[in-house]
LOZA-748213 format. One record per residue (C-alpha): residue in one letter; x, y, z. Coordinates in steps of 0.25 Angstrom, whole numbers. Last residue first. Layout:
<atoms>
<atom><residuo>A</residuo><east>X</east><north>Y</north><up>Z</up></atom>
...
</atoms>
This chain:
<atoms>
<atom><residuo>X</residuo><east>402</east><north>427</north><up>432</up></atom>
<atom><residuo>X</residuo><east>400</east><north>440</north><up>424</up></atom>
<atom><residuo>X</residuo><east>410</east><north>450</north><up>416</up></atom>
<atom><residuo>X</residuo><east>404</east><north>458</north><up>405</up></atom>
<atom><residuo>X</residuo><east>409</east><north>461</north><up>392</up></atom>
<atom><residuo>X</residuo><east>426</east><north>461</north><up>390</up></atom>
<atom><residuo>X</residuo><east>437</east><north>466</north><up>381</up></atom>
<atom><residuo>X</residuo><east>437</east><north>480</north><up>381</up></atom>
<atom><residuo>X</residuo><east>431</east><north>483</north><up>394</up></atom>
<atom><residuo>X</residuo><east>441</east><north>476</north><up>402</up></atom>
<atom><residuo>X</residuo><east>453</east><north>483</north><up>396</up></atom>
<atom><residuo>X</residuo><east>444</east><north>496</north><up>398</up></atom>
<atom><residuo>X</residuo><east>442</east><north>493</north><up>413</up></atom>
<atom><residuo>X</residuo><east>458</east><north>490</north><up>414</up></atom>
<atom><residuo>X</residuo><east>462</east><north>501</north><up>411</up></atom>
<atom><residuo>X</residuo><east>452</east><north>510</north><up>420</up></atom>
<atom><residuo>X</residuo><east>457</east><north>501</north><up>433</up></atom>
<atom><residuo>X</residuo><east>472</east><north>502</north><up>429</up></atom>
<atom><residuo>X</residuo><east>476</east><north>512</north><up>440</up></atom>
<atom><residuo>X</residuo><east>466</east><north>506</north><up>451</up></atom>
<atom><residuo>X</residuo><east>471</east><north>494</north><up>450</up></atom>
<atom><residuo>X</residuo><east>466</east><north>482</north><up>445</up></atom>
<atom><residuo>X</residuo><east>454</east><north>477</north><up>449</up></atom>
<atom><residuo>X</residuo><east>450</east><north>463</north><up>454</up></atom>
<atom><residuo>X</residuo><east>435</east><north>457</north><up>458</up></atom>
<atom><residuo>X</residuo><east>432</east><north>449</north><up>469</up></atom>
<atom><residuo>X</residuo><east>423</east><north>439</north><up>475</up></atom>
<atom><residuo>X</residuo><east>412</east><north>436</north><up>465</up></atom>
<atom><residuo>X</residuo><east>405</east><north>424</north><up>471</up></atom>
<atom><residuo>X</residuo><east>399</east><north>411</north><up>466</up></atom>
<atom><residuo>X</residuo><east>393</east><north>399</north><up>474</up></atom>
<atom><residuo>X</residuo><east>379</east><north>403</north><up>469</up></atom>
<atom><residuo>X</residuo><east>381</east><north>406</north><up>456</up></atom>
<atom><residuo>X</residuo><east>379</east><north>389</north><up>451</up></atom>
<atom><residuo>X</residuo><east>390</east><north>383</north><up>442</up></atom>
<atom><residuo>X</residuo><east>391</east><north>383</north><up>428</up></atom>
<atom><residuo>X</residuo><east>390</east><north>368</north><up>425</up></atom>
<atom><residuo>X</residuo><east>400</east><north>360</north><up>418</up></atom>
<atom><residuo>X</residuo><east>403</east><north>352</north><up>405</up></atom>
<atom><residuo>X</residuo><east>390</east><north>359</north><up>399</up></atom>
<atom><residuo>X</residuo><east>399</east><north>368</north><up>392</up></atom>
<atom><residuo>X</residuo><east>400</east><north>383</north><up>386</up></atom>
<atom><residuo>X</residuo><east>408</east><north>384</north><up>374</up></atom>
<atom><residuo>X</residuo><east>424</east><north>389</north><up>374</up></atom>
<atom><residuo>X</residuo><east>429</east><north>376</north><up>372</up></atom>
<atom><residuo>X</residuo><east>442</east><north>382</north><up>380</up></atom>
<atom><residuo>X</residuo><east>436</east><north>383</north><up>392</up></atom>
<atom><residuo>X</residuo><east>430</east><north>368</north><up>392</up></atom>
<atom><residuo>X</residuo><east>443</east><north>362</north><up>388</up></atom>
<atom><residuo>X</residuo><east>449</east><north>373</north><up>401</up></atom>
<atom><residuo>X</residuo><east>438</east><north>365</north><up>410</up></atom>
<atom><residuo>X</residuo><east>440</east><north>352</north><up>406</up></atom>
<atom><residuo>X</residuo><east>455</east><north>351</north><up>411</up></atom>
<atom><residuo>X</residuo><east>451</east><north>347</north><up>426</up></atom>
<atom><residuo>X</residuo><east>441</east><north>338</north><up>421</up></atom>
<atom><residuo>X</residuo><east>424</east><north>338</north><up>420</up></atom>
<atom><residuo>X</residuo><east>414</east><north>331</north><up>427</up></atom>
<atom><residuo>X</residuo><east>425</east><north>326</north><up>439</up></atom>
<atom><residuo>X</residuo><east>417</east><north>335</north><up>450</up></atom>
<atom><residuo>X</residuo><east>426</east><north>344</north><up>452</up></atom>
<atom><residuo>X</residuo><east>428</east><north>346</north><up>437</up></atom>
<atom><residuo>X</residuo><east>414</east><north>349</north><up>434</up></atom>
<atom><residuo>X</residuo><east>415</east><north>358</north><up>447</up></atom>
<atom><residuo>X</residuo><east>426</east><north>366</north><up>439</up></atom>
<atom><residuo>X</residuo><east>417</east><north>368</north><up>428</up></atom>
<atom><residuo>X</residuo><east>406</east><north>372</north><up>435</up></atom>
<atom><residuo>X</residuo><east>416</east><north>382</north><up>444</up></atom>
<atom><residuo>X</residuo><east>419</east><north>390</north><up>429</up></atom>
<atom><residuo>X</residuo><east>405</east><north>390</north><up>425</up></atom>
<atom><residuo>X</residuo><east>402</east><north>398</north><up>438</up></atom>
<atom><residuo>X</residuo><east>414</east><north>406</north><up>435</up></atom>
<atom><residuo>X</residuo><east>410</east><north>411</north><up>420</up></atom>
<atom><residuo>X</residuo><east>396</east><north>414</north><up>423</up></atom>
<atom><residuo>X</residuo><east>396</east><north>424</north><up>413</up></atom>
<atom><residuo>X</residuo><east>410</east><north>429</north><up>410</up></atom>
<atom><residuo>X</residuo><east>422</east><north>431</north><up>422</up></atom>
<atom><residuo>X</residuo><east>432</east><north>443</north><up>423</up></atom>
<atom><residuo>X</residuo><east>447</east><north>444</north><up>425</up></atom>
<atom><residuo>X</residuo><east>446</east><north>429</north><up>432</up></atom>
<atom><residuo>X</residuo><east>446</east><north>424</north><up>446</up></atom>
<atom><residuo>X</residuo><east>439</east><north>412</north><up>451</up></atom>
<atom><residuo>X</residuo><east>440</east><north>404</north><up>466</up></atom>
<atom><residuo>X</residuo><east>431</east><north>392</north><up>465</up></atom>
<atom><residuo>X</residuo><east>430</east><north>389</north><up>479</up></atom>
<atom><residuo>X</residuo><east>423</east><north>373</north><up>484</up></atom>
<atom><residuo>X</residuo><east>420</east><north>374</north><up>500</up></atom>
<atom><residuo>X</residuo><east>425</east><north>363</north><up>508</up></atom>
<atom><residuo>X</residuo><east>424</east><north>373</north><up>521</up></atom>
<atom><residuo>X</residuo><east>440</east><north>377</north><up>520</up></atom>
<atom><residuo>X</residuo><east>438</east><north>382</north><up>506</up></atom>
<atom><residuo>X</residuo><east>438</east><north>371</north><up>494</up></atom>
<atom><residuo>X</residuo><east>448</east><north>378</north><up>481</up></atom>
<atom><residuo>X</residuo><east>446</east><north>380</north><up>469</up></atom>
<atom><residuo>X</residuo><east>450</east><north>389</north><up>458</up></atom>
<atom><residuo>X</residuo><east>450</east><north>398</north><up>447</up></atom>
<atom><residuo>X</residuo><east>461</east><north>412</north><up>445</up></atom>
<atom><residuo>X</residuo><east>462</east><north>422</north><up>434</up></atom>
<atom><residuo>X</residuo><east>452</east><north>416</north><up>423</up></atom>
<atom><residuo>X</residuo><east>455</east><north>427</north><up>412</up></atom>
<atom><residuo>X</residuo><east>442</east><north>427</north><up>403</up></atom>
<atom><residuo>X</residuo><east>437</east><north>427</north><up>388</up></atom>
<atom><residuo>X</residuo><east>422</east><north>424</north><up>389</up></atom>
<atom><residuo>X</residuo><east>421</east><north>436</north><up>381</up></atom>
<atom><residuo>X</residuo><east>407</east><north>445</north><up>381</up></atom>
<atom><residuo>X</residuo><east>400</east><north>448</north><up>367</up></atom>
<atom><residuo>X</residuo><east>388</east><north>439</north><up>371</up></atom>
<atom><residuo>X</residuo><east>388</east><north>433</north><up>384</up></atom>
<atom><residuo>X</residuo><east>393</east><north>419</north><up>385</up></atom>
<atom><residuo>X</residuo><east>392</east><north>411</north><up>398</up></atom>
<atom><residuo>X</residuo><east>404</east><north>406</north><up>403</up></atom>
<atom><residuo>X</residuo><east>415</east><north>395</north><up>406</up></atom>
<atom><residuo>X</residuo><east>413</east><north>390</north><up>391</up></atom>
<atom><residuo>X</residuo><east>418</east><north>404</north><up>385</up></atom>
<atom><residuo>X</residuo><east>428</east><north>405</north><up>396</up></atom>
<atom><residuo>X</residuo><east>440</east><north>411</north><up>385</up></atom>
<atom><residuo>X</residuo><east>451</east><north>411</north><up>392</up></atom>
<atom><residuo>X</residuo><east>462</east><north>419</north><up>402</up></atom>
<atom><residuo>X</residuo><east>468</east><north>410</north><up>413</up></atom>
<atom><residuo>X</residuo><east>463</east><north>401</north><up>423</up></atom>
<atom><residuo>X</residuo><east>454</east><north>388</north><up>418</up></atom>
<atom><residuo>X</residuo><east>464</east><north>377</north><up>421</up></atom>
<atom><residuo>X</residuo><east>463</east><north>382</north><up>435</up></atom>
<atom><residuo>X</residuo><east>448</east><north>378</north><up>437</up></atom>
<atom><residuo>X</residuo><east>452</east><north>366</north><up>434</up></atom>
<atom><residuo>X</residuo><east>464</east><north>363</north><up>444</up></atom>
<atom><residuo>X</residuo><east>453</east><north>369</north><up>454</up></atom>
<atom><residuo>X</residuo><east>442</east><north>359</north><up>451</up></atom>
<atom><residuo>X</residuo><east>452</east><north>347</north><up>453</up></atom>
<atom><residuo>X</residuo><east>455</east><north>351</north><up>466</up></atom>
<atom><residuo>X</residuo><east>441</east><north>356</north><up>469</up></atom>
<atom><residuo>X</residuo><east>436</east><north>341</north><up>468</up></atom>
<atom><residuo>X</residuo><east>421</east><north>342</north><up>467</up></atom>
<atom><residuo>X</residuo><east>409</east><north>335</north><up>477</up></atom>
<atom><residuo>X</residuo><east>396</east><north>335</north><up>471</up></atom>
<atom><residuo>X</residuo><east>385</east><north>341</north><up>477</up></atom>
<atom><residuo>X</residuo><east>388</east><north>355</north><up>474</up></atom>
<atom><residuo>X</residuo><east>385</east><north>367</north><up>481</up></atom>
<atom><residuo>X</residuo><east>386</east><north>382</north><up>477</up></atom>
<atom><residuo>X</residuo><east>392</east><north>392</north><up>486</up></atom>
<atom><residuo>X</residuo><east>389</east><north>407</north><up>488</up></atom>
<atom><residuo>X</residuo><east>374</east><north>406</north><up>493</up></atom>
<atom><residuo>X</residuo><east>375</east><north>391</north><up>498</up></atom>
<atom><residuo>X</residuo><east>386</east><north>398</north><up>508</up></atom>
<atom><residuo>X</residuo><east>378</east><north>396</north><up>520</up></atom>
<atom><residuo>X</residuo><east>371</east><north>383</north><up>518</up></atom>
<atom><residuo>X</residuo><east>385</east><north>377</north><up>518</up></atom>
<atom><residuo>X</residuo><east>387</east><north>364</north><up>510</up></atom>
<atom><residuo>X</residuo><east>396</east><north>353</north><up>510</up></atom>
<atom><residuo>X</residuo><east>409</east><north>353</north><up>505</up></atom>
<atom><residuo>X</residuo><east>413</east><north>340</north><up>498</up></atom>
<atom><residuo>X</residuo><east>399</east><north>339</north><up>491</up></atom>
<atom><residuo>X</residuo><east>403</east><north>353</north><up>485</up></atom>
<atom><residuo>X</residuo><east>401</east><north>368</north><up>489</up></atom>
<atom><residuo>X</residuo><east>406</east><north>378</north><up>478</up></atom>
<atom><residuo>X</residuo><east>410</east><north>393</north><up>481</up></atom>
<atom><residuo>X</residuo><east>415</east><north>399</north><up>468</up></atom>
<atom><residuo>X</residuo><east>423</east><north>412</north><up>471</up></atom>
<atom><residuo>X</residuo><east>424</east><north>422</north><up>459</up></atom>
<atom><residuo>X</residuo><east>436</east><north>434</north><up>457</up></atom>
<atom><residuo>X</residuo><east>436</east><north>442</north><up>446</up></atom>
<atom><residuo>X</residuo><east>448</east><north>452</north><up>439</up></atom>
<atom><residuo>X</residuo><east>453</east><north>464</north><up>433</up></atom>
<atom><residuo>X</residuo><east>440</east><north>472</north><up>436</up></atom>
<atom><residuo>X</residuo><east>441</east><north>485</north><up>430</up></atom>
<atom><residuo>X</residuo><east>430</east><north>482</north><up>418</up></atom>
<atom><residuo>X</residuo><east>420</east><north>476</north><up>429</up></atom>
<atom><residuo>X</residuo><east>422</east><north>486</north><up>442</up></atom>
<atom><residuo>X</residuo><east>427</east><north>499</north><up>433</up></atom>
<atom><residuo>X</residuo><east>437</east><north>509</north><up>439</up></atom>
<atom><residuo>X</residuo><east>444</east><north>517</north><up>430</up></atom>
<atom><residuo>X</residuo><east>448</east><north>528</north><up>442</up></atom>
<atom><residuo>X</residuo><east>446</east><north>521</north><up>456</up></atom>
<atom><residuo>X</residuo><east>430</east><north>517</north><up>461</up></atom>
<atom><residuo>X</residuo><east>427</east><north>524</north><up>473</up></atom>
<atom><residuo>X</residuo><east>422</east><north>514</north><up>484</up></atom>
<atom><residuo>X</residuo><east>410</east><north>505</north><up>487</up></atom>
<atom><residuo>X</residuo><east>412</east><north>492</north><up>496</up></atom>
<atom><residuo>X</residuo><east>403</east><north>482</north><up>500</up></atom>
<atom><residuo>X</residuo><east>393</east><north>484</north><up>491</up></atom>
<atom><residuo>X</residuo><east>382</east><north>472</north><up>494</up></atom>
<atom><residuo>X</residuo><east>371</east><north>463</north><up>488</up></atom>
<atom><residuo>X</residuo><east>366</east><north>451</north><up>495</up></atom>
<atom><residuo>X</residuo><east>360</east><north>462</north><up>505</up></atom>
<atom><residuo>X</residuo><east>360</east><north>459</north><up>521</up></atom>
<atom><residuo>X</residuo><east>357</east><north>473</north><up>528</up></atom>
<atom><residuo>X</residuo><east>353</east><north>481</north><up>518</up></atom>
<atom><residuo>X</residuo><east>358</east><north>484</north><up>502</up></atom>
<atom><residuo>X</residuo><east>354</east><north>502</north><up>506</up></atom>
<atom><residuo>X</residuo><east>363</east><north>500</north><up>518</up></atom>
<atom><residuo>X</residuo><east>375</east><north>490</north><up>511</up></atom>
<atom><residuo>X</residuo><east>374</east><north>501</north><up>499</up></atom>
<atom><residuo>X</residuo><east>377</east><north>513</north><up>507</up></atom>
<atom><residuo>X</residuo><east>388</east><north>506</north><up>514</up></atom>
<atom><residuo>X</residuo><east>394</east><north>503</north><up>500</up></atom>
<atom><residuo>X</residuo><east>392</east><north>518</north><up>495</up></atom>
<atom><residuo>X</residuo><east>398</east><north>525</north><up>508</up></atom>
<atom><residuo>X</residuo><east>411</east><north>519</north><up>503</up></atom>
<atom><residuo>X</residuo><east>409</east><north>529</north><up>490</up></atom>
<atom><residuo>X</residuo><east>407</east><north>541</north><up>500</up></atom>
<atom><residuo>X</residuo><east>419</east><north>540</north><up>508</up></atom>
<atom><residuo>X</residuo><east>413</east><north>541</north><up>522</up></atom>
<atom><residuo>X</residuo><east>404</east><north>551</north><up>531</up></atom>
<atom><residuo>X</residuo><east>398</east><north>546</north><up>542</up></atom>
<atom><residuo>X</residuo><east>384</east><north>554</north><up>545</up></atom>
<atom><residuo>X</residuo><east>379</east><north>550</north><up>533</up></atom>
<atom><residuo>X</residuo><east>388</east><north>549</north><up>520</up></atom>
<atom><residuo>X</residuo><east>376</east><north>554</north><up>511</up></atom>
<atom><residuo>X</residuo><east>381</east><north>565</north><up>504</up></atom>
<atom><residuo>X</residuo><east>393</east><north>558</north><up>495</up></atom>
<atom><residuo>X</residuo><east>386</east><north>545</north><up>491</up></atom>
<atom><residuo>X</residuo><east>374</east><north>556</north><up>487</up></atom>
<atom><residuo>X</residuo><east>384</east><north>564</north><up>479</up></atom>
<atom><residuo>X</residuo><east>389</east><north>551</north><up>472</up></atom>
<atom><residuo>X</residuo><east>374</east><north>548</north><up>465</up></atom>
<atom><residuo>X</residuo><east>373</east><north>562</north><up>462</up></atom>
<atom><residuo>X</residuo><east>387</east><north>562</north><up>454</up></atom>
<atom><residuo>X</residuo><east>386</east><north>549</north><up>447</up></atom>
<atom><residuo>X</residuo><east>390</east><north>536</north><up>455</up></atom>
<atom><residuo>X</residuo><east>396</east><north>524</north><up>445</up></atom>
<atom><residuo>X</residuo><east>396</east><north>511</north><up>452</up></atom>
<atom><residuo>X</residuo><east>407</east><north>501</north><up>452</up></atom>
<atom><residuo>X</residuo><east>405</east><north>484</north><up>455</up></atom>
<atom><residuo>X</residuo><east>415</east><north>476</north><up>462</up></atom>
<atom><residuo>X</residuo><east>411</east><north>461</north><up>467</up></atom>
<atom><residuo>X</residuo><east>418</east><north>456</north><up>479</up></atom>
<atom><residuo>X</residuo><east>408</east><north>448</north><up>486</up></atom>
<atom><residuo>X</residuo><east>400</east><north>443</north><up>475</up></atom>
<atom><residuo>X</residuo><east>389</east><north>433</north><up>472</up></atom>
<atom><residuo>X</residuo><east>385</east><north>427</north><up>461</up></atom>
<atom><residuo>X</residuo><east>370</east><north>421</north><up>460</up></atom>
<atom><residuo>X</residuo><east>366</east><north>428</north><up>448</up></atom>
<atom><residuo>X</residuo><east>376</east><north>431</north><up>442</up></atom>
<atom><residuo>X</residuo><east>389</east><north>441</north><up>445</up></atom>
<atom><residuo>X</residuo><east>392</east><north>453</north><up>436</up></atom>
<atom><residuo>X</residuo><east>408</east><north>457</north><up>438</up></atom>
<atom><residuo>X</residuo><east>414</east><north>469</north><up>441</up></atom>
<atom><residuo>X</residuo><east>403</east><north>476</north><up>442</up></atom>
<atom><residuo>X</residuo><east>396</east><north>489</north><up>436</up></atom>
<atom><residuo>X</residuo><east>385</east><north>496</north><up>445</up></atom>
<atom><residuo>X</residuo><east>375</east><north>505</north><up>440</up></atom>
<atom><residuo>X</residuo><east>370</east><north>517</north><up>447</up></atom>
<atom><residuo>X</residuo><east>353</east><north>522</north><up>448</up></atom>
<atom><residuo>X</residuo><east>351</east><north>534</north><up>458</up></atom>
<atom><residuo>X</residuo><east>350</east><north>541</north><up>472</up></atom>
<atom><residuo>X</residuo><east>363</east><north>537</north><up>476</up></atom>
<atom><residuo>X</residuo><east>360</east><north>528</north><up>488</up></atom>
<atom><residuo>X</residuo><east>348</east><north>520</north><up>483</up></atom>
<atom><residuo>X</residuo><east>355</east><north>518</north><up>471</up></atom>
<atom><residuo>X</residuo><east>365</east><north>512</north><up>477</up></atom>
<atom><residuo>X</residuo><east>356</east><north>503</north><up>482</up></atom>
<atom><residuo>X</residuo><east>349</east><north>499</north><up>468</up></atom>
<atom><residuo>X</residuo><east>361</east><north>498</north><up>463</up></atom>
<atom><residuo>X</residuo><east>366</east><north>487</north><up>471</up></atom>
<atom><residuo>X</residuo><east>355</east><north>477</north><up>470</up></atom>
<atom><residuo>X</residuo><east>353</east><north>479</north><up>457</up></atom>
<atom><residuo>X</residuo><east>368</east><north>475</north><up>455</up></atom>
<atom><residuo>X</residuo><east>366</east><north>463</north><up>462</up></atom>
<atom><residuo>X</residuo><east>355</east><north>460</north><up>456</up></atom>
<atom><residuo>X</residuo><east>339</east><north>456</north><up>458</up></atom>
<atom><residuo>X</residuo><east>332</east><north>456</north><up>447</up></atom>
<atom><residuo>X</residuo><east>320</east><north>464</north><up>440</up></atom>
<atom><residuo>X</residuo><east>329</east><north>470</north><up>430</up></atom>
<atom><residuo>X</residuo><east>344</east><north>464</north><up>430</up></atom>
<atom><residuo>X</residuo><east>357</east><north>472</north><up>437</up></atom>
<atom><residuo>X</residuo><east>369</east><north>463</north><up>435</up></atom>
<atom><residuo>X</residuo><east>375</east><north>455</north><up>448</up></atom>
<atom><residuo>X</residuo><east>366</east><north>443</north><up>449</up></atom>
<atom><residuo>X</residuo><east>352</east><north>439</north><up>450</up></atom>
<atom><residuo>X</residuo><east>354</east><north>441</north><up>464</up></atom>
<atom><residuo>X</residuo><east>349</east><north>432</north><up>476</up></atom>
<atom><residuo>X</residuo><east>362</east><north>424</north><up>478</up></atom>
<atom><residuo>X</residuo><east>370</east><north>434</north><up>474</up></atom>
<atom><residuo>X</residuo><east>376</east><north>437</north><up>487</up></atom>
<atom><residuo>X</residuo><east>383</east><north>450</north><up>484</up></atom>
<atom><residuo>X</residuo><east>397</east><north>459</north><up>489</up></atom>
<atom><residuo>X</residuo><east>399</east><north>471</north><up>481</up></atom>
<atom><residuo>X</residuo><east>412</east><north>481</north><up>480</up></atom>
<atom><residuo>X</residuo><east>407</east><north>494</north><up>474</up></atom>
<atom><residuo>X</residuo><east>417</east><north>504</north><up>466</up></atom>
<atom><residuo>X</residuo><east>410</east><north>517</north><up>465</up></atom>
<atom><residuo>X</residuo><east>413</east><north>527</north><up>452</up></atom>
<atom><residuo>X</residuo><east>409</east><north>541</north><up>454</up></atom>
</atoms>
């Protein structure tokens, strides 16, 4: 039985999404609770690995449950019975606790072809950025990276959108071996929200390794009148990695969404996924 899991994290105190021997990850965290509640060992596959740091409030993950592991869902609905893939989710809040920085909040029956990394269609990413012009707040400094300087958001958005479009972000990410940096940037802005706050909005079909954060850097280069508004694509196209710019810090980045087709043309287009990509990470 495939289980479709909607997660929410703080990774401020995980060593990222991917499970690492004698570290603390998110997917650690999570497997170990189902775990608890089936009896045995399952592995999670997710729509996109964060790093450490990232934090998520929409990532999508599935779980495959063998035929013991699904029959003690099924006979340990208590005294209110319900479906027994929701049960799943409210089963995992209990054995996570009270406050966890690590949550499913929503677990259902994955449709036919369902996979959440080769399914997905799209990401979303939002990049909270607090300048000198917006001040601080000591109760976001988990989600949101300050810096000292102020930054023009007008310019940084005309940047960023000379970026949009389908290319190869070899200098915007760090290279793994056999993987392309060949992606479709969808959607990249910036906007300040009602509290002054600097948002990097950014959507693409999948992201390489640290691909957003370098993303911001560069536009803060721009915003701070280091680098100019048509930099960024002469830096793109050079296809090498640049000290032009700094890859931003993970702390102001958040997974907020990931996009599936429908359910008809899940299986079809996991296996166009498959064949033309390695791993997907921001």
């Amino acid at each position: 039985m495939r289980i479709r899991l909607d997660i929410a994290y703080d990774g401020t105190h995980f060593r990222g999404w991917a499970k690492q021997p004698t570290l603390r990850t998110v997917q650690g965290t999570l497997e170990a609770a189902l775990a608890r509640i089936v009896g045995s060992d399952v592995q999670f596959v997710v729509a996109g690995r964060t790093d450490a740091g990232v934090h998520a409030e929409g990532q999508v993950a599935h779980v495959d449950l063998d035929e013991g592991q699904w029959s003690r869902i099924e006979s340990r609905q208590g005294r209110a019975p319900q479906d027994p893939a929701a049960s799943i989710a409210r089963r995992m809040r209990g054995v996570l606790g009270a406050y966890p920085d690590a949550t499913v909040t929503r677990s259902s029956i994955a449709p036919e072809g369902f996979d959440a990394r080769f399914s997905a269609v799209w990401r979303r990413y939002r990049y909270r950025l607090a300048d000198a012009t917006s001040g601080y707040d000591p109760l976001r400094r988990h989600d949101t990276t300050a810096y000292r300087a102020p930054l023009d958001e007008v310019v940084m958005d005309a940047a960023a959108r000379t970026l949009i479009g389908l290319h190869d972000f070899a200098a915007y990410c760090k290279p793994r071996e056999e993987a392309t940096t060949i992606r479709t940037l969808l959607d990249y802005r910036w906007t300040r929200d009602a509290e002054g706050v600097l948002v990097a909005e950014v959507k693409a079909d999948a992201f390489c390794h640290s691909m957003v954060r370098a993303l911001v850097g560069a536009c803060v280069a721009v915003g701070e009148g280091r680098l100019d508004v048509d930099d960024l694509v002469l830096l793109r196209d050079a296809l090498t990695r640049t000290s032009e710019f700094k890859v931003l810090a993970a702390r102001g980045l958040t997974l907020t969404e990931v996009g599936y087709p429908a359910d008809d043309l899940l299986a079809t287009r996991a296996g166009q996924t498959r064949a033309r990509r390695d791993g997907t990470s921001a």
